[in-house]
C-alpha positions as CSV (number, residue, x, y, z in Angstrom):
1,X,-64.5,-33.9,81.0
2,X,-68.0,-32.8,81.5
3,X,-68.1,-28.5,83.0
4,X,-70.4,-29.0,85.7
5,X,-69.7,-25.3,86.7
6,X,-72.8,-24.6,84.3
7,X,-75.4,-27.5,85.4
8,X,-78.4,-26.4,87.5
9,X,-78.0,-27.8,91.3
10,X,-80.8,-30.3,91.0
11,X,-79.3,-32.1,88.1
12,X,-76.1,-31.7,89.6
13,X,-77.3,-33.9,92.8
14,X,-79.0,-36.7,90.2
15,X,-76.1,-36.8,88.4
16,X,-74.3,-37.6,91.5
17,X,-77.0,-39.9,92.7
18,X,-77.2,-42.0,89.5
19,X,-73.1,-42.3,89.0
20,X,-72.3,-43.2,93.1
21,X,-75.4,-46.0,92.0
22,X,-73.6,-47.1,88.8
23,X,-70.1,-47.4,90.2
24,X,-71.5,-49.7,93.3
25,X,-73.6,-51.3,91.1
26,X,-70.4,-52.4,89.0
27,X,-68.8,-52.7,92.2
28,X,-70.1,-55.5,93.6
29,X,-70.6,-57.4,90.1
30,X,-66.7,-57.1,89.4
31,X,-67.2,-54.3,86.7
32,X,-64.6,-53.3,84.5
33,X,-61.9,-51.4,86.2
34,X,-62.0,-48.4,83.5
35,X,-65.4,-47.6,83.8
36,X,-65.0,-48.0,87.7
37,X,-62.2,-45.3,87.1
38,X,-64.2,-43.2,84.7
39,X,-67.4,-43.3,87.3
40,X,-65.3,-42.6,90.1
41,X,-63.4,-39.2,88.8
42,X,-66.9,-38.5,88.2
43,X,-67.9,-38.8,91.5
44,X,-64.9,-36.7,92.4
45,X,-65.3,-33.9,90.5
46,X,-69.1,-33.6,91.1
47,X,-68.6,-33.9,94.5
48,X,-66.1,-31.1,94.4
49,X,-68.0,-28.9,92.4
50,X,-71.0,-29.3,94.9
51,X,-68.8,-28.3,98.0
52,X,-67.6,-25.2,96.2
53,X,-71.1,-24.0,95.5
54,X,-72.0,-24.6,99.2
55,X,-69.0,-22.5,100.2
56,X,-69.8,-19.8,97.8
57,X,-73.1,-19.6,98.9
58,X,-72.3,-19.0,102.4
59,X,-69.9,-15.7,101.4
60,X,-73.0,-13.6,99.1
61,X,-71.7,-10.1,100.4
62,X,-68.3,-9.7,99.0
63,X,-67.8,-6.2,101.1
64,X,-68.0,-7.9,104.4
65,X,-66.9,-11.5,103.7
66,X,-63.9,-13.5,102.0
67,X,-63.7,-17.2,101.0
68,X,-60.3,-18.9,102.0
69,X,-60.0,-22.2,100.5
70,X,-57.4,-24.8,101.4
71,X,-56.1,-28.1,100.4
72,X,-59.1,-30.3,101.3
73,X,-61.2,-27.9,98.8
74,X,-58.7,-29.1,96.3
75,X,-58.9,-32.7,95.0
């Protein structure tokens, strides 16, 4: 699987954009069901990877904040 921990935000979001695309696109033409698979733990994993950021971003001083995740962080 593909470490998205390292990709800038930007491509991040394209990424995202173009796979959510590709997986309706084969959607609605009756696409293979592995690829669908494939595209969609894609989608999953991107999209969690964009919510932690956006968590993390809203804790920058350690000292006076803590981040508490919980089971919808987790998918």
């Amino acid at each position: 699987m593909f470490n998205y921990r390292t990709t800038e935000q930007s491509a991040l979001l394209e990424l995202l954009s173009k796979s959510t695309a590709d997986y309706t696109r084969l959607l609605t033409e009756n696409g293979d069901r592995q690829q669908l698979d494939k595209l969609e733990k894609e989608i999953i994993e991107i999209q969690k990877e964009v919510r932690q950021r956006k968590k993390l971003s809203e804790y920058t001083d350690a000292s006076k904040d803590y981040i508490s995740f919980n089971d919808s962080d987790v998918v």
